[in-house]
C-alpha positions in Angstrom: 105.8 65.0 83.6 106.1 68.7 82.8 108.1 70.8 84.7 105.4 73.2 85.0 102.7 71.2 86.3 104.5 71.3 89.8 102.6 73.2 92.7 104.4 76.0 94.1 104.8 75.7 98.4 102.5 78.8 98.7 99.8 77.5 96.7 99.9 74.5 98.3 99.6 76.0 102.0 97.2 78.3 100.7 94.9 75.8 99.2 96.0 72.3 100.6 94.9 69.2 99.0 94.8 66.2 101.0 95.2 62.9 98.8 95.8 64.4 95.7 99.1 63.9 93.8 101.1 66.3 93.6 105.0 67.5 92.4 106.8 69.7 94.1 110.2 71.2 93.5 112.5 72.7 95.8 116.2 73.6 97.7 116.5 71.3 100.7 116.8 73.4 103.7 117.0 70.7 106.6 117.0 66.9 106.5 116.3 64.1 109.1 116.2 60.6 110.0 115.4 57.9 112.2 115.6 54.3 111.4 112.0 54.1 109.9 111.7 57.7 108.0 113.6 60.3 106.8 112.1 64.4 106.7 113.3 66.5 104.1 112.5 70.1 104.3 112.6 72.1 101.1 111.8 75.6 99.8 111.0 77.1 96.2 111.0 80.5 97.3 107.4 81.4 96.7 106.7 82.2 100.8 109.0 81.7 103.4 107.4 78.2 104.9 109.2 75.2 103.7 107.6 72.0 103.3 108.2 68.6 104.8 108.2 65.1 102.2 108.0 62.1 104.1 110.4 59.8 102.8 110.2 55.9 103.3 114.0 54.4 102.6 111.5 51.0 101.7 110.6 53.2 98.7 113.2 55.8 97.7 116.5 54.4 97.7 119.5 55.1 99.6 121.4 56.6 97.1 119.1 59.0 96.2 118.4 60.4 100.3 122.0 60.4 100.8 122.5 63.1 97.6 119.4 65.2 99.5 121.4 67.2 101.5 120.6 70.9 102.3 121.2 73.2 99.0 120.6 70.6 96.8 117.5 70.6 94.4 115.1 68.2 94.1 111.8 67.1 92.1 109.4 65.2 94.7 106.4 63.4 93.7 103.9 62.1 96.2 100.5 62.7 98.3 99.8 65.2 99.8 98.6 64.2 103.2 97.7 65.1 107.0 100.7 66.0 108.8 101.2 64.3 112.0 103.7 66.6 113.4 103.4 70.0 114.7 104.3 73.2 112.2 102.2 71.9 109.1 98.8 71.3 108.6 99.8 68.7 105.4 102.8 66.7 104.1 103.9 65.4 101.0 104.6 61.1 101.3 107.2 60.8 98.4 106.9 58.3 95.5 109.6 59.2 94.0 112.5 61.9 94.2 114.8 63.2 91.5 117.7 65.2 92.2 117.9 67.9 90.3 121.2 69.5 91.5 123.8 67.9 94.0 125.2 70.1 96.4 128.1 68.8 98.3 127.5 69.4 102.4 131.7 70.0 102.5 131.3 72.5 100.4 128.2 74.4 100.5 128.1 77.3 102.7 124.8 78.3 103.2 124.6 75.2 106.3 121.1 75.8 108.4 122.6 77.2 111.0 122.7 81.2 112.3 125.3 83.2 109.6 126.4 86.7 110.3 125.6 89.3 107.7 128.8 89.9 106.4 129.4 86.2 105.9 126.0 86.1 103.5 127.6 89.7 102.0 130.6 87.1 100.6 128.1 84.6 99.3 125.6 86.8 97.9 125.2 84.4 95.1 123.2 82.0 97.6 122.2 84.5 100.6 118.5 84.7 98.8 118.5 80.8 100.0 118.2 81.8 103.6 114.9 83.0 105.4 116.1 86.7 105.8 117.4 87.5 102.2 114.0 85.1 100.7 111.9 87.9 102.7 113.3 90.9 102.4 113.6 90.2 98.4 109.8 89.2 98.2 109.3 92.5 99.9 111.4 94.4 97.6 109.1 92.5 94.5 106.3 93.6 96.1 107.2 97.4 97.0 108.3 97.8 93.2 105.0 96.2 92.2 103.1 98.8 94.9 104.9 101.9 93.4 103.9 101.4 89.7 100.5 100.7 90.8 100.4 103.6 92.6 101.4 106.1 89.8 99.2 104.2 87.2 96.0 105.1 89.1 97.2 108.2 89.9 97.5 108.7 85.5 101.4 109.3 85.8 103.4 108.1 82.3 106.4 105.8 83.2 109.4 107.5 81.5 112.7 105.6 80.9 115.5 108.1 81.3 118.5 107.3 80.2 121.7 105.3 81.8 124.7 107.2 80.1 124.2 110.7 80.0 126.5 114.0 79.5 125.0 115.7 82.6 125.7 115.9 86.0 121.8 116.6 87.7 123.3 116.8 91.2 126.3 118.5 90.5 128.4 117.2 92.7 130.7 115.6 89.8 130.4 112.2 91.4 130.3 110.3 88.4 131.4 106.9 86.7 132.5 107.9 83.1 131.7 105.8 79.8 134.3 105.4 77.7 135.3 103.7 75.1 138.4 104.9 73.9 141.9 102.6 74.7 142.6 103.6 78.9 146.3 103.0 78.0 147.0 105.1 75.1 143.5 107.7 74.8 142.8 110.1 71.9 145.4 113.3 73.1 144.3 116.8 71.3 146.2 119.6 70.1 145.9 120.9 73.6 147.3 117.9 75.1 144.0 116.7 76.6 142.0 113.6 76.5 139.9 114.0 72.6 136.5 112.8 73.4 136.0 113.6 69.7 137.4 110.1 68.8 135.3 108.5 71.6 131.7 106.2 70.9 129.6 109.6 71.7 131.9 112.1 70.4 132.0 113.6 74.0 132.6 112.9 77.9 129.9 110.5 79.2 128.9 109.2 82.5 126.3 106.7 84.2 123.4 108.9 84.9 123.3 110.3 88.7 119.3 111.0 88.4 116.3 110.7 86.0 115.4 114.2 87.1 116.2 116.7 84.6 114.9 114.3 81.6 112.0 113.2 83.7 111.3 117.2 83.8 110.8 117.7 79.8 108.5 114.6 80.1 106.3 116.5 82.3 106.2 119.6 80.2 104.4 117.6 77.7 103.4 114.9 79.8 102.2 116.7 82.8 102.6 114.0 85.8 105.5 111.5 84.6 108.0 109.2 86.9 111.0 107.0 86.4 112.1 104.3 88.5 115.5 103.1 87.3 119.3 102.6 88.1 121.8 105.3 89.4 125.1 106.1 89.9 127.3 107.7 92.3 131.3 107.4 92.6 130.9 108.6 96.1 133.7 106.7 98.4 131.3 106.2 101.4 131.7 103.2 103.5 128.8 103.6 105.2 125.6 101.3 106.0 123.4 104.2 103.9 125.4 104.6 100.8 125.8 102.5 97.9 127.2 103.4 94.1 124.5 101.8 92.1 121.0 102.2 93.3 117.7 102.4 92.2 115.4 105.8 92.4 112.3 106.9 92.3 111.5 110.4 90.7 107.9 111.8 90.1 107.8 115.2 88.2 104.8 116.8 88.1 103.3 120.1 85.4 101.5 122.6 87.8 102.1 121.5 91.1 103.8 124.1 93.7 106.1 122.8 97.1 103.0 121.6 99.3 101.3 119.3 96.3 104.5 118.1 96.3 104.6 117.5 99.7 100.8 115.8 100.0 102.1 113.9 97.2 105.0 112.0 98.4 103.3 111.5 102.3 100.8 109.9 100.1 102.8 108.2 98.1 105.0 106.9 101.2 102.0 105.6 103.0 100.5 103.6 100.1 103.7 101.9 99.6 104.1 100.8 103.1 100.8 99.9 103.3 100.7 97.7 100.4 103.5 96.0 101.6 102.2 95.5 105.5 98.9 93.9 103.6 101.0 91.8 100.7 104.0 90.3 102.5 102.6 89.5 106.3 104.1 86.2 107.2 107.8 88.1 105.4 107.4 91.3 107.6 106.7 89.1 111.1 109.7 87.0 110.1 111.1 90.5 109.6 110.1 91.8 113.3 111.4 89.2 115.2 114.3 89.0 113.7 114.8 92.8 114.4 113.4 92.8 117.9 116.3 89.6 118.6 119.2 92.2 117.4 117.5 94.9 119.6 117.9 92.2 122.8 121.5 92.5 122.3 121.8 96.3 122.2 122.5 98.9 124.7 119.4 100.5 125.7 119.7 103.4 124.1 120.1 102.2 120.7 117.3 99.9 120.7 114.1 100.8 118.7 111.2 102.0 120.8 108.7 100.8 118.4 108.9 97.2 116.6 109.4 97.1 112.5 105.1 96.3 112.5 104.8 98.6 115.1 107.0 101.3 112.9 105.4 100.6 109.3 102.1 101.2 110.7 102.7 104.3 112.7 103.9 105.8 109.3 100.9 104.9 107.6 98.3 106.1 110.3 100.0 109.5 111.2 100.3 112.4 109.2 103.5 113.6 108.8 104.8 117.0 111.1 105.6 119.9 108.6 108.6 122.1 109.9 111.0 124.6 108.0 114.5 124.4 107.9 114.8 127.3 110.4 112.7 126.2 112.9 114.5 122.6 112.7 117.5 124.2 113.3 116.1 126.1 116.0 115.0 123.0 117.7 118.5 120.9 117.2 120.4 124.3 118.8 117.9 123.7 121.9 118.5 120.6 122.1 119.8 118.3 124.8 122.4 116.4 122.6 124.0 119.9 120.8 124.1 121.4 124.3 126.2 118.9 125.7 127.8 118.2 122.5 126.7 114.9 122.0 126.4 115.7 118.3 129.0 114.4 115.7 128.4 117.6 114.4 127.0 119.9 116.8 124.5 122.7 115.0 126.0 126.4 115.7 124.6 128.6 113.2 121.8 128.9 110.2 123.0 127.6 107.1 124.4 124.2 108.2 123.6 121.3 106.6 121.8 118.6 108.4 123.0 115.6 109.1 121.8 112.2 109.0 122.2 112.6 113.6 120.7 115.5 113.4 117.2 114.2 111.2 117.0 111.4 113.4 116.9 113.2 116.3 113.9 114.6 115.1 111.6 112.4 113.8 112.9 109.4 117.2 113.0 111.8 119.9 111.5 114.6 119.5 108.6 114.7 117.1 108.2 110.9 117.4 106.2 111.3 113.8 107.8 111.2 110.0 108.7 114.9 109.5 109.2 117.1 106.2 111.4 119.4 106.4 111.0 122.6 103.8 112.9 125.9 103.0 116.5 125.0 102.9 119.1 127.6 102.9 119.9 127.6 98.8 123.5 127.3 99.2 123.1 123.9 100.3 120.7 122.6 97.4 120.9 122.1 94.0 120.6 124.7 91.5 116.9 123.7 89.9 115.0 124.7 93.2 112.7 127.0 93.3 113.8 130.5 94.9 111.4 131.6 97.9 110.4 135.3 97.6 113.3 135.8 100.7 115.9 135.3 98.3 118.0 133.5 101.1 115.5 129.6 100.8 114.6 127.4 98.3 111.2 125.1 98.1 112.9 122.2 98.9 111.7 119.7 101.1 113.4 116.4 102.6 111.0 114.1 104.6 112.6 112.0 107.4 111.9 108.5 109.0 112.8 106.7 112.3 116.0 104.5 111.9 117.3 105.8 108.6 116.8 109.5 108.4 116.1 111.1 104.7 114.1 109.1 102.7 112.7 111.4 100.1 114.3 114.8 98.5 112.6 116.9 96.8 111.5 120.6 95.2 109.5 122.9 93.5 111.3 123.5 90.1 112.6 127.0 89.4 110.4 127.8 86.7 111.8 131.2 85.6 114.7 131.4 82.8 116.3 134.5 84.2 116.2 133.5 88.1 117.5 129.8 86.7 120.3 130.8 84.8 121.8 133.2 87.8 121.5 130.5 90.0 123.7 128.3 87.4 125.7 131.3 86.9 126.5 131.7 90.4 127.8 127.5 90.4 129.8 127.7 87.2 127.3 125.5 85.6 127.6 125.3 81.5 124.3 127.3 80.1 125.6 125.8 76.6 125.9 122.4 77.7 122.6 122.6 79.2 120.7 124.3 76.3 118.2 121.6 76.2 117.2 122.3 79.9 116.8 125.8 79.7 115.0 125.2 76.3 111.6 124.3 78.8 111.7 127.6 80.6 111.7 129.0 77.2 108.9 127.6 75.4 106.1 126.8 77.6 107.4 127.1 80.9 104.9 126.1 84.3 104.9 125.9 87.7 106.7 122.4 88.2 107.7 120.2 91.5 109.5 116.3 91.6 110.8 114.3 94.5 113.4 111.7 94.7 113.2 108.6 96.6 116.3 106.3 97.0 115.0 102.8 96.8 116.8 100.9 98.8 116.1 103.0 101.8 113.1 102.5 101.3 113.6 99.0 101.4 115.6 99.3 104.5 112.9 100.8 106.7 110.1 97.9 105.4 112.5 95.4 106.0 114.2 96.8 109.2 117.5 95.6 108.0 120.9 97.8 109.7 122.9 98.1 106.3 121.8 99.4 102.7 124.0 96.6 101.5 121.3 93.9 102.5 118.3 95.2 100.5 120.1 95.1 97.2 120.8 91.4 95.2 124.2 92.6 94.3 126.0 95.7 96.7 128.3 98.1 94.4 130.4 99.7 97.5 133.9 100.9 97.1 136.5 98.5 96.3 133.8 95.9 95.5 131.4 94.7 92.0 131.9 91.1 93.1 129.1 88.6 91.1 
């Protein structure tokens, strides 16, 4: 029989088909026996139900049940029938099984039984085998899916920006160099220096930080362009937020000022969640129970007033509070937790930058809504945003969510040559090296605006997981590229 005439768990739970024959194909999860029967349960990873066979020792053999032990694979033929038990409305009685792959119970690691998250972190190669990582990577299928569907209706060109690139769009000089010259004994010039001459590019490359600056020239031709790709920071941060390769979304957008930019991404935002709370329904209830069984075991004041449902649809049915920096850092100065220095980093004066305390503080207790933030203090932003007529602000905006803080960065572009090159004069930022940039401010220049949106945070609040590290296949932290 062809492999590919088996029927895949979901659609047979969807459309069950008593007394037909059928092949399935699967990891076993759980198996049991009595004297009479033996119950295999097995998963292909198309939902997260597993599926019980109904094996009679009279007709498969002994051999064969004994090697059907959880993680290994197996190809089950049978009818599919009435279940008699509780938790299924049909079975599968096997005719025959074939094991596909042994997997010794000794050895393998992924046992069903409860595992701690940093256990599955050092078997990442099999965590997807388990309920949570099965869910919260259909979920991440599914939100990728949403946010290219959302663009193409919207009429936004898919750009592929490039992965090694002699820029530094943030910087902040956090960056992976490319190299291919011989680490122990590099090209030295006359000046004693590293020669980049003699390397594959003929200059100092890195792994791209953002898609921002080339997804900009798209959009002067273009007019409404994103990328959704791979990025790189070589920022040593430990954290549960951070990782050093990510993925990132980046709209840029001809003729739109700071608020389009703003309806823009709360749109955005709430069609992605939405999609998801409508696509992946029996993933995201797994999802919440799971969540609201780690909140049980919190201190009161760290647990989540509203459930992971209860959170994905309060973002998608409330409009978002609008607030400048100033009056956010009026607010924090006010507030009970800088008062009696409960901050981390307690707010004194305008012109700090907020952290992610601080933005969570904001949205949870205060506002108890998403907010976006606007007008930041241009010392702490990047040099392509848009100077406000105060000359002190810049049209940035950051919009913040319950749990994880920033999710989305973003600006209106500055647009003007002259006001642009000050501002790069002002961080010792190469003009020459960045001719190609400033090129679009001279030819054609327009009102412009792009936002950034990391991912796997956004991952993190759909799935309501605690750490970046468990929305991603294969974490890139510090000290580790294990698999």
């Amino acid at each position: 029989m062809s492999f590919n005439k088996r029927i895949k768990i979901k659609d047979l739970l969807e459309n069950p088909t008593p007394d037909e024959k059928a092949t399935l194909m699967g990891w076993v999860r759980t198996k049991r026996s009595n004297k009479h029967v033996t119950f295999i349960a097995i998963n292909d990873g198309s939902c997260i139900q597993n599926y019980q066979c109904v094996a009679d020792p009279q007709l498969i053999s002994e051999d064969i049940l004994k090697k059907a032990n959880t993680g290994a694979c197996l190809k089950i033929t049978g009818t599919i029938v009435h279940s008699q038990g509780s938790g299924q409305s049909t079975e599968i009685q096997a005719s025959a099984i074939e094991v596909l792959g042994e997997a010794d119970p000794e050895k393998f690691p992924i046992q069903p039984k409860k595992h701690s998250l940093e256990f599955l972190r050092e078997n990442a190669h099999l965590r997807v085998r388990t309920n949570t990582f099965g869910a919260i990577f259909r979920i991440r299928h599914q939100l990728s899916f949403a946010i290219h569907q959302y663009f193409h209706n919207k009429g936004f060109v898919y750009i592929h920006s490039p992965i090694i690139t002699a820029s530094d769009a943030e910087g902040a000089g956090e960056t992976f160099q490319v190299t291919t010259l011989d680490l122990k004994n590099p090209a030295i010039d006359e000046a004693g220096q590293i020669d980049f001459q003699e390397d594959f590019f003929g200059r100092a490359t890195n792994l791209t930080v953002s898609g921002q600056l080339e997804g900009e020239l798209a959009a002067m031709a273009l007019s409404e362009i994103y990328t959704f790709g791979p990025t790189f920071r070589a920022e040593n941060s430990n954290t549960t937020r951070h990782l050093a390769e990510f993925w990132m979304i980046e709209p840029e957008m001809a003729f739109y000022d700071a608020e389009d930019n703003q309806n823009l991404a709360e749109d955005f935002l709430q069609f992605v969640i939405g999609y998801a709370l409508e696509h992946c329904k029996e993933d995201l209830a797994f999802l919440d129970k799971r969540a609201a069984d780690e909140d049980k075991v919190k201190k009161a004041d760290q647990r989540s007033e509203l459930g992971l449902l209860e959170r994905l649809s309060f973002v998608t049915q409330n409009e978002f509070v609008r607030i400048t920096y100033t009056e956010a850092i009026d607010i924090l100065k006010a507030s009970k937790p800088n008062k009696k220095k409960k901050f981390a980093y307690p707010i004194e004066d305008w012109g700090t930058d907020l952290q992610s305390e601080h933005e969570r503080f904001l949205v949870e207790k205060h506002f108890k809504k998403p907010v976006i933030i606007t007008d930041y203090p241009k010392e702490i932003k990047s040099f392509y945003m848009k100077l406000n007529p105060d000359n002190k602000t810049v049209a940035a905006m950051d919009i913040l969510f319950p749990g994880i803080g920033e999710i989305v960065g973003g600006s209106q572009r500055e647009e003007n040559l002259d006001k642009l090159t000050q501002r790069m004069d002002e961080l010792e930022i190469s003009k020459e090296e960045m001719w190609w940039y400033l090129d679009t401010r001279k030819f054609g220049t327009a009102p412009h605006a792009g936002f950034g949106l990391g991912f796997e945070r956004l991952v993190q609040f759909v799935t309501g997981m605690g750490n970046i590290r468990d929305v991603i296949p294969f974490p890139r932290t510090p000290g580790n590229a294990e698999f």
